[in-house]
C-alpha positions as CSV (number, residue, x, y, z in Angstrom):
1,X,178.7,-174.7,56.8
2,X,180.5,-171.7,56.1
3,X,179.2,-171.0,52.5
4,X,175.6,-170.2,51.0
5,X,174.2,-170.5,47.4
6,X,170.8,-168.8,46.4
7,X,168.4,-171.5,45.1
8,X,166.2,-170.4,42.0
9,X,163.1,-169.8,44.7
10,X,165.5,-167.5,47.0
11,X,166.4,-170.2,49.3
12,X,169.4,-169.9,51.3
13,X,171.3,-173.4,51.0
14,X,174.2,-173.7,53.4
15,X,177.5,-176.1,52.4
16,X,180.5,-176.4,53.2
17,X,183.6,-178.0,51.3
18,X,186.4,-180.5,52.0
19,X,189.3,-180.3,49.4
20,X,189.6,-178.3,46.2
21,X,189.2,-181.4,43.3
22,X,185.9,-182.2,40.7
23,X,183.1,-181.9,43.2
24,X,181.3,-184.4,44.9
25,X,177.7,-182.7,46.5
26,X,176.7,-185.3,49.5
27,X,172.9,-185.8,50.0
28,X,172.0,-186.1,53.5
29,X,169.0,-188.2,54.7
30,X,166.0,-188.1,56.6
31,X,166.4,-185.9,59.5
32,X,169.9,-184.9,59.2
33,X,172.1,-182.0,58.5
34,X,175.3,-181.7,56.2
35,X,177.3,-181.8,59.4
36,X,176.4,-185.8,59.6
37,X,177.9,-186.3,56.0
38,X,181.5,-184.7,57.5
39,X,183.6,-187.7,58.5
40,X,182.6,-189.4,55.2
41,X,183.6,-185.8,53.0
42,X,187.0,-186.5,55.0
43,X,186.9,-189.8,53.7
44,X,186.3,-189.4,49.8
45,X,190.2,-188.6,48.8
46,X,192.1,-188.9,45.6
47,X,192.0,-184.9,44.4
48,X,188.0,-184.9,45.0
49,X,186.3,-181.8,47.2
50,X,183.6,-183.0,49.0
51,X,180.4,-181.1,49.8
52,X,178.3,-181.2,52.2
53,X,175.0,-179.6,52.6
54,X,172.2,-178.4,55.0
55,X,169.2,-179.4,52.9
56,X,166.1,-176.9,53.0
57,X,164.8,-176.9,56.5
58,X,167.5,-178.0,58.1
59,X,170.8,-176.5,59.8
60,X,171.4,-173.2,58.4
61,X,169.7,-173.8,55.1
62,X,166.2,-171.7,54.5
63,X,163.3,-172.9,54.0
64,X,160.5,-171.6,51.4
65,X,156.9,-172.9,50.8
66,X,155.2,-174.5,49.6
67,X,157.3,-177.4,49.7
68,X,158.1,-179.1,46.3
69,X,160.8,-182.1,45.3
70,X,161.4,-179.8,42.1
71,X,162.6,-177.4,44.3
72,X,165.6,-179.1,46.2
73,X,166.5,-180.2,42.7
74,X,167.0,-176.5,42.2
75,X,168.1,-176.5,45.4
76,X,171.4,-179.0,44.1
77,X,171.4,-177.4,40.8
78,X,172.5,-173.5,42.7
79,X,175.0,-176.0,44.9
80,X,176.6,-177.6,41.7
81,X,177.0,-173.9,40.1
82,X,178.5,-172.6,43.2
83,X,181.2,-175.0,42.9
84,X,182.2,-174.7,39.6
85,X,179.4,-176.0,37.4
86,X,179.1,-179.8,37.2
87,X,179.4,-182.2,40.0
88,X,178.9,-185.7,41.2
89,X,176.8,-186.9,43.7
90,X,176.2,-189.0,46.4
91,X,172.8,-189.6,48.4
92,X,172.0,-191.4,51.7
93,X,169.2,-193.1,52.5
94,X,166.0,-190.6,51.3
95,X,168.9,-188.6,50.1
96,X,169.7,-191.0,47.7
97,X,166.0,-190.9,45.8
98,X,166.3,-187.0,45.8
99,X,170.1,-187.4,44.2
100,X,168.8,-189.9,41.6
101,X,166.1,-187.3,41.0
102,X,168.7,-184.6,40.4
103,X,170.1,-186.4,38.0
104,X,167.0,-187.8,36.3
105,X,166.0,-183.7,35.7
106,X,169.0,-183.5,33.3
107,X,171.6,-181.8,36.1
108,X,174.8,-181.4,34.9
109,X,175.8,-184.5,37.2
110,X,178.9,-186.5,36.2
111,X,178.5,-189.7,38.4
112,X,176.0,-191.0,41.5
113,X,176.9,-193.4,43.8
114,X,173.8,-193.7,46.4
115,X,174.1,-196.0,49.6
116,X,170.7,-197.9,50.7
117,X,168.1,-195.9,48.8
118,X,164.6,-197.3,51.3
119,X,162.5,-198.1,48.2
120,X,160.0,-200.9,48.4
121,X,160.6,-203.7,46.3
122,X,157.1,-205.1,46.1
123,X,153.1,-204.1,46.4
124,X,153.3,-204.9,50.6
125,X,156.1,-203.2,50.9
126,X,154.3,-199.7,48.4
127,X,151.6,-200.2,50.5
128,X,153.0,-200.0,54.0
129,X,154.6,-196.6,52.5
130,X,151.4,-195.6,51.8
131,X,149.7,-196.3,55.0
132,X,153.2,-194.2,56.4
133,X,152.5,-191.1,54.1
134,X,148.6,-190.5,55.9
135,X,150.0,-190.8,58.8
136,X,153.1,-188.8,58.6
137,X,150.6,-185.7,57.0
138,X,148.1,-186.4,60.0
139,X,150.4,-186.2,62.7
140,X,152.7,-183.1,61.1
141,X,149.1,-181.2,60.5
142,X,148.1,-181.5,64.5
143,X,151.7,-180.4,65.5
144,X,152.7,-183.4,66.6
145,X,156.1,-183.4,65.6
146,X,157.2,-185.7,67.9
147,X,154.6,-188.3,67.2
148,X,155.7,-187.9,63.3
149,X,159.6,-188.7,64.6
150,X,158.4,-191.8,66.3
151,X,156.4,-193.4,63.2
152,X,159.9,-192.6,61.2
153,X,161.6,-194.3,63.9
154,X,159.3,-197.2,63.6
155,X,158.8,-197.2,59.9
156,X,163.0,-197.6,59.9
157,X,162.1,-200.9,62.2
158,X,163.7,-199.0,65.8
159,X,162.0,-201.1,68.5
160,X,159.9,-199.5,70.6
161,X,162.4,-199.8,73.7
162,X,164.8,-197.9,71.5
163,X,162.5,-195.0,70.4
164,X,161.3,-194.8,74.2
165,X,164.7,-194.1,75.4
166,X,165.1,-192.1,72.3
167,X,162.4,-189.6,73.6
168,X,164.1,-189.1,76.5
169,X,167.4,-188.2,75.4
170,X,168.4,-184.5,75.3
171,X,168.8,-184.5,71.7
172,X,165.2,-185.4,70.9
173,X,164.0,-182.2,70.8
174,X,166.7,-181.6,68.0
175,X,164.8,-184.3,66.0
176,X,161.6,-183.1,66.7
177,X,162.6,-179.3,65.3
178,X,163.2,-180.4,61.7
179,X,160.4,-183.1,61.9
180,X,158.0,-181.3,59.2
181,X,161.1,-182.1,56.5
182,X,159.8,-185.8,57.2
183,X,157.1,-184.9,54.6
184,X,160.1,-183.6,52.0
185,X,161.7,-186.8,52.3
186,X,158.2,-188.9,52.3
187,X,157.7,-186.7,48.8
188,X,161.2,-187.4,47.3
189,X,160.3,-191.3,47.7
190,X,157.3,-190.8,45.3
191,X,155.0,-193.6,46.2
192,X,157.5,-195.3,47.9
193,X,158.4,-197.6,45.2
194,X,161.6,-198.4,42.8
195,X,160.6,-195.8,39.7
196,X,162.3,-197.8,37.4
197,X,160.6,-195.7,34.5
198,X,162.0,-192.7,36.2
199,X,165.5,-194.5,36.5
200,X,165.7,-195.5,32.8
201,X,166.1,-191.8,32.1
202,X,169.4,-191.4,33.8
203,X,172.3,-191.5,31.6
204,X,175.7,-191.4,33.6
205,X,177.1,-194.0,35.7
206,X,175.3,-195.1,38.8
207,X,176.7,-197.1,41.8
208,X,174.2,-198.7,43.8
209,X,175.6,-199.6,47.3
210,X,174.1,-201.6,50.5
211,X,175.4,-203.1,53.5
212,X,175.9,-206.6,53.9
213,X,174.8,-206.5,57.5
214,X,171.6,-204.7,56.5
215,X,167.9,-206.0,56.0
216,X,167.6,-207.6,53.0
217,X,165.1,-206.1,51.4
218,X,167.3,-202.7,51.6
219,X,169.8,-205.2,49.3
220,X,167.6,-205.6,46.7
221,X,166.4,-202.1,46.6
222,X,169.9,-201.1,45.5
223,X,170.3,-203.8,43.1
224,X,167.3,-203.0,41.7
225,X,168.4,-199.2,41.5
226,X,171.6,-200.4,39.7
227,X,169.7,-202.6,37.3
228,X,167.1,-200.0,36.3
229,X,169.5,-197.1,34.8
230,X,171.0,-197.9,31.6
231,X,174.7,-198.1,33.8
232,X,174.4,-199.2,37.0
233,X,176.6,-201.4,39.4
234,X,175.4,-202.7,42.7
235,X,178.2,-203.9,45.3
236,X,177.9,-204.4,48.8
237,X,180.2,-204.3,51.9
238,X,180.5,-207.0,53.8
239,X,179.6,-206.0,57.5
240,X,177.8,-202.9,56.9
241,X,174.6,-201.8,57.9
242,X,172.5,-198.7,57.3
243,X,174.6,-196.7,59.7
244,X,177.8,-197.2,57.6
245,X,181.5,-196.4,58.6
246,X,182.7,-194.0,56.3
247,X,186.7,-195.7,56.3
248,X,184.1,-198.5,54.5
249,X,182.3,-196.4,52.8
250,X,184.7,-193.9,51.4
251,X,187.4,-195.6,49.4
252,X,184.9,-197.5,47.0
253,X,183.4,-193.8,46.3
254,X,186.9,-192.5,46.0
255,X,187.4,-195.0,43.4
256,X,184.3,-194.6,41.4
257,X,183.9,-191.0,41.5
258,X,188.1,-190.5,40.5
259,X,187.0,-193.3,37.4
């Protein structure tokens, strides 16, 4: 990330940008950097410049508190003014509730195309978020940062083989530094729910995108995304999961985003 923009709260947000097209501001997910939305900004072609971000927290981003969802709206809204003053977007995962978000604020946002957004699609499934929200703020309140990366990990359904090898891999300590932006993602999901009533209020197209391969509970999430603004379209791609390939992934946002 080679590039800063001054959020509203003072907030250094580092970006970079791939190609010099209409914009296209990439929304990382939970416990990632900008740098893991780079081979998917290569990917998005057809005269679009891609950028990638360090959300707050994270890479070479700032950080402020308190901590607020408002805030990394602003956060997008200095982004989308640094490169030239309306954009589209595109969120993974968490990233995707915190892009609908920016466009449900009234952004000047052109287009969203969000891939697996985790909401729950029915009371077990709001509850189980809710059980993961008390827990998440216990364990980040002792300092137990790797604890808090381990419930993620299970909450995402990682076996507990997986997470154990997980924890002894030399990167885990990399995971366990931006572990308090856990609670900023748990936030941007609201109460873990679809907020349809949240969704009705966004007015430009929406494309709402899950992998065949995937759970599928994570399918109907994303249909239900496309079916709650007033112009949404779900598709999937056949194959996919949750960790998607970009050469997938890309084209189909090439082609709505260049519509």
């Amino acid at each position: 990330m080679d590039m800063k923009a001054i959020s509203r709260d003072g907030t250094a947000i580092a970006y970079g940008r791939t190609g010099a097209g209409p914009a296209v501001v990439l929304v990382s997910g939970a416990l990632s950097a900008g740098s893991s939305m780079g081979p998917l900004a290569t990917r998005i072609t057809g005269g679009l410049g891609s950028v990638p971000y360090d959300r707050r927290g994270r890479g070479e981003s700032g950080d402020t508190a308190p901590y607020a969802v408002a805030r990394e709206v602003e956060d997008i809204a200095a982004l989308i003014d640094a490169v030239g003053g309306s954009a589209a977007l595109y969120g993974m995962s968490s990233g995707a509730a915190l892009a609908l978000e920016a466009a449900a604020s009234g952004l000047p946002v052109t287009r969203v195309a969000v891939y697996e957004p985790p909401f729950a699609v029915d009371e077990e499934g709001g509850e189980e978020r809710a059980a993961y929200t008390e827990q998440l703020s216990e364990l980040l309140a002792e300092g137990r940062s790797g604890d808090a990366v381990e419930l993620f990990m299970s909450l995402t359904g990682a076996p507990a083989e997986m997470i154990a090898s997980a924890r002894r891999a030399p990167w885990w300590p990399d995971l366990e530094a931006v572990a308090p932006t856990l609670a900023y993602d748990d936030a941007a999901m609201g109460d873990g729910l679809v907020p349809r009533e949240r969704l009705a209020s966004v007015t430009v197209p929406v494309l709402a995108v899950a992998g065949g391969a995937s759970p599928a509970w994570m399918r109907e999430a994303a249909r239900a995304v496309a079916e709650a603004v007033p112009d949404g379209t779900y598709r999937t791609l056949d194959g996919q999961t949750h960790a998607v390939d970009p050469d997938a992934l890309g084209p189909l946002l090439t082609d709505f985003f260049s519509a």
